[in-house]
C-alpha positions as CSV (number, residue, x, y, z in Angstrom):
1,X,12.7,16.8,33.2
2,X,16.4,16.1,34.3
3,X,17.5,15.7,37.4
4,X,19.1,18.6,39.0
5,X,21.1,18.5,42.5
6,X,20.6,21.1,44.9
7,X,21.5,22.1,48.3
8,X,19.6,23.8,50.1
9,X,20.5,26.1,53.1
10,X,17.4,26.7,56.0
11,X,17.9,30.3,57.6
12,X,16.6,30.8,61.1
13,X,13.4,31.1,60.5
14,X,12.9,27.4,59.0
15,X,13.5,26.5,62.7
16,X,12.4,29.3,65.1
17,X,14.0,29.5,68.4
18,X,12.3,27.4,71.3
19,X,11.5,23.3,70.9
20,X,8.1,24.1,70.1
21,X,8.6,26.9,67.4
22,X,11.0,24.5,66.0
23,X,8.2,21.7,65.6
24,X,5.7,23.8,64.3
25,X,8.5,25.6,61.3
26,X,9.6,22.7,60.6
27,X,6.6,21.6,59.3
28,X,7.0,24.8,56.3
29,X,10.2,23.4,55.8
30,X,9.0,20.4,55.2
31,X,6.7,21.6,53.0
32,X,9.2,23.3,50.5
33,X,11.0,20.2,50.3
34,X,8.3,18.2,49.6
35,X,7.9,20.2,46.6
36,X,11.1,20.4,45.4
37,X,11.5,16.5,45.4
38,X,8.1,16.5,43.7
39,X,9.8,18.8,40.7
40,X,12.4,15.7,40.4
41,X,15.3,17.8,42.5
42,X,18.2,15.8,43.6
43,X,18.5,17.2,47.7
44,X,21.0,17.9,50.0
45,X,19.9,20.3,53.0
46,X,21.9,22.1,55.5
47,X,20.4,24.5,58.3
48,X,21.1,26.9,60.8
49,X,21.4,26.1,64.4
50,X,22.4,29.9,66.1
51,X,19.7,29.8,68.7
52,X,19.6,26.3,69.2
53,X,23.8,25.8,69.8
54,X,23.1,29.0,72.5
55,X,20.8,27.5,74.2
56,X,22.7,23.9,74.4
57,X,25.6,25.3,75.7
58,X,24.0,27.3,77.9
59,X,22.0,24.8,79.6
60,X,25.5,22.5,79.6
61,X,26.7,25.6,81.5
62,X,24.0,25.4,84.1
63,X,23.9,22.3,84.4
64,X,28.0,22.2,85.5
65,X,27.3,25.1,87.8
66,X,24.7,22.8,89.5
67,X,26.8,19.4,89.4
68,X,30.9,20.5,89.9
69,X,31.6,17.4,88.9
70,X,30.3,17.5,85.4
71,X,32.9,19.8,82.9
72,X,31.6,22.6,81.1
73,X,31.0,21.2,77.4
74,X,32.9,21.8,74.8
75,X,31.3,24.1,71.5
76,X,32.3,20.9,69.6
77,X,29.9,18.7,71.8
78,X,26.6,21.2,71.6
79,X,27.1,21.8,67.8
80,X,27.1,17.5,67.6
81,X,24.0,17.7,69.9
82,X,22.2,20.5,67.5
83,X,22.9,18.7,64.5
84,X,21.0,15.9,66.0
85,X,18.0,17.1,67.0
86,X,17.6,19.8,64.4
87,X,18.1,16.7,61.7
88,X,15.6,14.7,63.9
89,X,12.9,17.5,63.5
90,X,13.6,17.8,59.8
91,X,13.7,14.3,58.5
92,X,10.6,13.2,60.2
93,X,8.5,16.0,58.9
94,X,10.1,15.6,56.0
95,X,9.3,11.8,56.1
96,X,5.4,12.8,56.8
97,X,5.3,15.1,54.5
98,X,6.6,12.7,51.4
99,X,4.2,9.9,52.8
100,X,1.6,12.4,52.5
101,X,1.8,12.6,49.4
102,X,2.3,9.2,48.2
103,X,6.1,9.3,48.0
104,X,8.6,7.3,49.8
105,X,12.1,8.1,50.1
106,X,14.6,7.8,53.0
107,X,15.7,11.0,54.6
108,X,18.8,10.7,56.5
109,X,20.8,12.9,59.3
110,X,24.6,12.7,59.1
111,X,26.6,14.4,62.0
112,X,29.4,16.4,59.7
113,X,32.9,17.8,60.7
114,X,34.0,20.6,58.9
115,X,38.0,21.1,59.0
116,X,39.0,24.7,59.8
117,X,42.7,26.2,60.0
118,X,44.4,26.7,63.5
119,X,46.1,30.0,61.9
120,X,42.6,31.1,60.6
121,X,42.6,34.8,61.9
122,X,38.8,34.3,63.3
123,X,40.9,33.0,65.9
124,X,42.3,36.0,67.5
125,X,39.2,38.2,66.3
126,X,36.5,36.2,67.6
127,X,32.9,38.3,66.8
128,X,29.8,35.1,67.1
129,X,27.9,36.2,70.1
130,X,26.4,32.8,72.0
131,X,25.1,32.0,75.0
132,X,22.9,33.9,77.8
133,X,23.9,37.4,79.3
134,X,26.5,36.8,82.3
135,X,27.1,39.0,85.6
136,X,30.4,40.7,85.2
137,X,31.7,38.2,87.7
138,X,31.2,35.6,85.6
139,X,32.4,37.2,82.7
140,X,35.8,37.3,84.5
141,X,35.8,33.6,85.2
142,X,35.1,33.2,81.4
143,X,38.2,35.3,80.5
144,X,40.3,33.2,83.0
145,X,39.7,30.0,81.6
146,X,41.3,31.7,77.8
147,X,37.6,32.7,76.4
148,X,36.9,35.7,75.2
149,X,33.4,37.7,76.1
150,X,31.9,41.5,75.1
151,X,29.8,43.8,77.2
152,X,25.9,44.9,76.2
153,X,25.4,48.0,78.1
154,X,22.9,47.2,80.2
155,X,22.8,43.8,79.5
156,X,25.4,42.5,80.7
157,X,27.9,40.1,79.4
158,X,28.0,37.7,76.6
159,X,30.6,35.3,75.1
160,X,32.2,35.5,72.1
161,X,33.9,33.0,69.7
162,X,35.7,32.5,66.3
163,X,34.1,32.2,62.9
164,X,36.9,30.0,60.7
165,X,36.4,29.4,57.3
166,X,35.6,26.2,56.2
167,X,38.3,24.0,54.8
168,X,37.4,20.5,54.2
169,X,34.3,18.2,54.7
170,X,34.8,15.1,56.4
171,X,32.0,13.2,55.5
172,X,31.4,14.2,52.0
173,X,32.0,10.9,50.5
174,X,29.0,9.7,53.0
175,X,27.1,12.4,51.8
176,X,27.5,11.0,48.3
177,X,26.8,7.8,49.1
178,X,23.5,8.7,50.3
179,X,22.8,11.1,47.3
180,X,23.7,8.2,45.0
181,X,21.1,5.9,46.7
182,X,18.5,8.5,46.2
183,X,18.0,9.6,49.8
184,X,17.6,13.0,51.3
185,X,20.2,14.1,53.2
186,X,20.8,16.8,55.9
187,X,24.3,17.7,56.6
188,X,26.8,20.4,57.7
189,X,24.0,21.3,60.4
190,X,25.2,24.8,61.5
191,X,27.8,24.8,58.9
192,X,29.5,21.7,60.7
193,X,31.5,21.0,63.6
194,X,34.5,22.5,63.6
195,X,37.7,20.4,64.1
196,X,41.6,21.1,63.8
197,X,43.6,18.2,62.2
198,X,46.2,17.2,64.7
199,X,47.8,13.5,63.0
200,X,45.0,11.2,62.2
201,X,43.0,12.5,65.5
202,X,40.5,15.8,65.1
203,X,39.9,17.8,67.8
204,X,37.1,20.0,68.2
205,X,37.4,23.6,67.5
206,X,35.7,26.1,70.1
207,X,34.3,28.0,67.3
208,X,31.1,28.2,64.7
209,X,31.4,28.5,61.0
210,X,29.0,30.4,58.9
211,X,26.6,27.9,57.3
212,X,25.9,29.2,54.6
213,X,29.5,29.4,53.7
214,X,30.3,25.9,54.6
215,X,26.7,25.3,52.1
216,X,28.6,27.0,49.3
217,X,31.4,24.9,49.9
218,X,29.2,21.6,49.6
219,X,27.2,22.7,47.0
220,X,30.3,22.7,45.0
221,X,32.2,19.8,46.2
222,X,29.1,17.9,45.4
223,X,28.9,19.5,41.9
224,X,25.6,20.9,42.5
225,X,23.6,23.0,40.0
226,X,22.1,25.1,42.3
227,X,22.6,27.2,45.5
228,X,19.2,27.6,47.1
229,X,19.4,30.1,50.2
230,X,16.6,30.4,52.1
231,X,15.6,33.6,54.5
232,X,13.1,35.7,55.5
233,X,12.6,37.7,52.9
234,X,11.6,36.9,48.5
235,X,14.6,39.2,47.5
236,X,17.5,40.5,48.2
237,X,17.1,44.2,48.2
238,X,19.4,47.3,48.3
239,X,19.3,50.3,51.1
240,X,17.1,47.2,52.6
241,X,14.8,48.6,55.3
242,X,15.0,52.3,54.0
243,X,12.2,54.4,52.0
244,X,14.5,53.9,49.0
245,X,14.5,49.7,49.4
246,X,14.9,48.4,45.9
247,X,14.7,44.3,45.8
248,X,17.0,42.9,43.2
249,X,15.7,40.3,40.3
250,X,19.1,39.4,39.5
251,X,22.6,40.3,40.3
252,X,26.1,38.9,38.7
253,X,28.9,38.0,40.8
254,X,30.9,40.9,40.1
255,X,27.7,43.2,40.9
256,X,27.3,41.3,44.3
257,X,30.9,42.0,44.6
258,X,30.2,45.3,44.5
259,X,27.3,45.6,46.2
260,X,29.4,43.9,49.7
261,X,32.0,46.6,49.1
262,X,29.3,48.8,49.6
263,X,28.0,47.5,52.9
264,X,25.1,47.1,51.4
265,X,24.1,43.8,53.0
266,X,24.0,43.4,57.1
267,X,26.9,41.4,58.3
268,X,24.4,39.0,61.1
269,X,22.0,38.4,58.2
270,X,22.0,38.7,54.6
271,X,25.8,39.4,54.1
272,X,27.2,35.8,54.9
273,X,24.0,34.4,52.3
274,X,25.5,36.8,49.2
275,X,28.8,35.6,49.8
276,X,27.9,32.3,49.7
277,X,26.2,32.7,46.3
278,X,28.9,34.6,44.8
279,X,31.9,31.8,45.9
280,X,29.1,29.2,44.4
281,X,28.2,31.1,41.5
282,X,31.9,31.8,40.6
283,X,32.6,28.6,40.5
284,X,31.7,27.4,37.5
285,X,29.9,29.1,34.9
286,X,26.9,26.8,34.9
287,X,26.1,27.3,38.3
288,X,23.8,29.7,40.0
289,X,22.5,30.6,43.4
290,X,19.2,31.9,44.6
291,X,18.2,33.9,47.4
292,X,14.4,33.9,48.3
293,X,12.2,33.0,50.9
294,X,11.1,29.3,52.5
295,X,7.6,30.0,51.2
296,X,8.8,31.0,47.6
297,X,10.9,28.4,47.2
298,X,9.7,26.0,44.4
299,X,9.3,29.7,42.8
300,X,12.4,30.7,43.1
301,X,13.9,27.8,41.0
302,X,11.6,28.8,38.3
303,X,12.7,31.6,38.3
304,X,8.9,33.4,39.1
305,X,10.6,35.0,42.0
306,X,13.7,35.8,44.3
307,X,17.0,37.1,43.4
308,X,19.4,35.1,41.0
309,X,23.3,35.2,41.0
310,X,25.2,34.1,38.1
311,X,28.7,34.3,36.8
């Protein structure tokens, strides 16, 4: 069989939301990668970090409420921090897992900046909700410092930031110098930290980018032959959640395309994954994305399952 590169994107549910739901999913993770390397596929893996950035910054919050001395910390900082101990989860269970089953190979972490554009209209329509629920008082504070928050009626208040598109990957030489030395790597954790290029200094970005758009973006810099999505769900699947659900076996881009115009796919959760496929799959006529499931995964390449998008 020939070797094949892939990346492969974790959803949310790979990782769960508290440290110990994490532990425990990523031992399914784990799992599916184990398999895939045992099918001879060439890895890259990326993941989502949503509830795990939240939660970082919001205990950095606390933390400078309780200490005046120590300064709020920058998105920047708590998307470095999730990168790290998401990837530390990963590649030990990942590591276990191999050994397991008789196989060694390294499985490496690498913290990954992601360039986005200053002018990138995400900028001044901000819409990734993050962090806890604040009093209205503290809401105001928020909007004094230049930050931008939205009220949940009968919630409260929650912050708000930008979404840029990716740009350019920092480290993707590193990344291929791992790949080319036959390790596993994790990268673009959270679809990367965002920086601004200011001279040969970059800045980090108070911002999050979609991951699985900064995936499609990888998978294609690294001339991968497949985009492997992974959610909750085996399919994609129209009027999803209604009594007339139809999953899909396949789509092409330009019926993807047409499905999004539609509004057929919801904007927090399977939108930003068919978008991905269709940039990927448009790339290049050889290349394909799948959408499935963590537990259908080695399936899903074989094409016994999920959905499929080709040119």
């Amino acid at each position: 069989m020939n070797t094949k590169r892939i990346v492969v994107a974790l959803g949310h549910s790979a990782l769960g939301k508290t440290f110990p739901e994490q532990k425990e999913n990523v031992k399914k993770a784990a799992n599916a990668i184990a398999d895939l390397v045992e099918a001879k596929y060439e890895i890259v893996i990326t993941h989502s970090n949503g509830p795990q950035i939240g939660m970082i910054h919001s205990a950095m919050t606390e933390y400078s409420r309780l200490e005046p001395s120590n300064t709020v910390a920058p998105m920047s900082i708590c998307s470095a921090m999730s990168q790290g101990y998401i990837g530390y989860d990963l590649q030990n269970e990942i590591r276990t897992e191999l050994l397991n089953r008789g196989i060694y190979k390294p499985v490496s972490t690498l913290i990954t900046q992601v360039r986005v554009d200053p002018f990138d209209a995400a900028f001044t329509h901000p819409d990734k909700v993050i962090g806890r629920y604040m009093t209205e008082e503290e809401a105001k504070a928020e909007e004094k410092k230049g930050n931008h928050v939205i009220k949940t009626e009968g919630k409260g208040y929650r912050r708000i930031i930008a979404s840029p598109r990716p740009m350019e990957i920092y480290e993707l030489d590193a990344i291929k110098a791992l790949m080319d030395a036959q390790q596993i790597v994790i990268a673009a954790g959270g679809g990367g930290i965002p920086v601004l290029q200011q001279g040969t200094r970059l800045k980090g970005a108070s911002a999050v980018i979609e991951k699985d758009i900064t995936s499609a973006c990888l998978a294609e810099q690294l001339d991968a032959d497949v985009l492997l999505l992974l959610t909750e769900v085996e399919k994609v699947a129209l009027n999803y959640g209604s009594p007339s659900e139809t999953p899909l076996d396949s789509m092409t881009v330009e019926e993807a395309t047409g499905y999004i115009d539609e509004k057929q796919f919801s904007s927090g959760a399977m939108l930003p994954k068919v978008e991905a496929a269709v940039s990927f799959a448009s790339s290049n006529k050889d290349r394909k994305a799948i959408i499935t499931s963590i537990d259908t995964a080695l399936a899903g390449l074989t094409g016994k399952t999920g959905t499929l998008i080709t040119c």
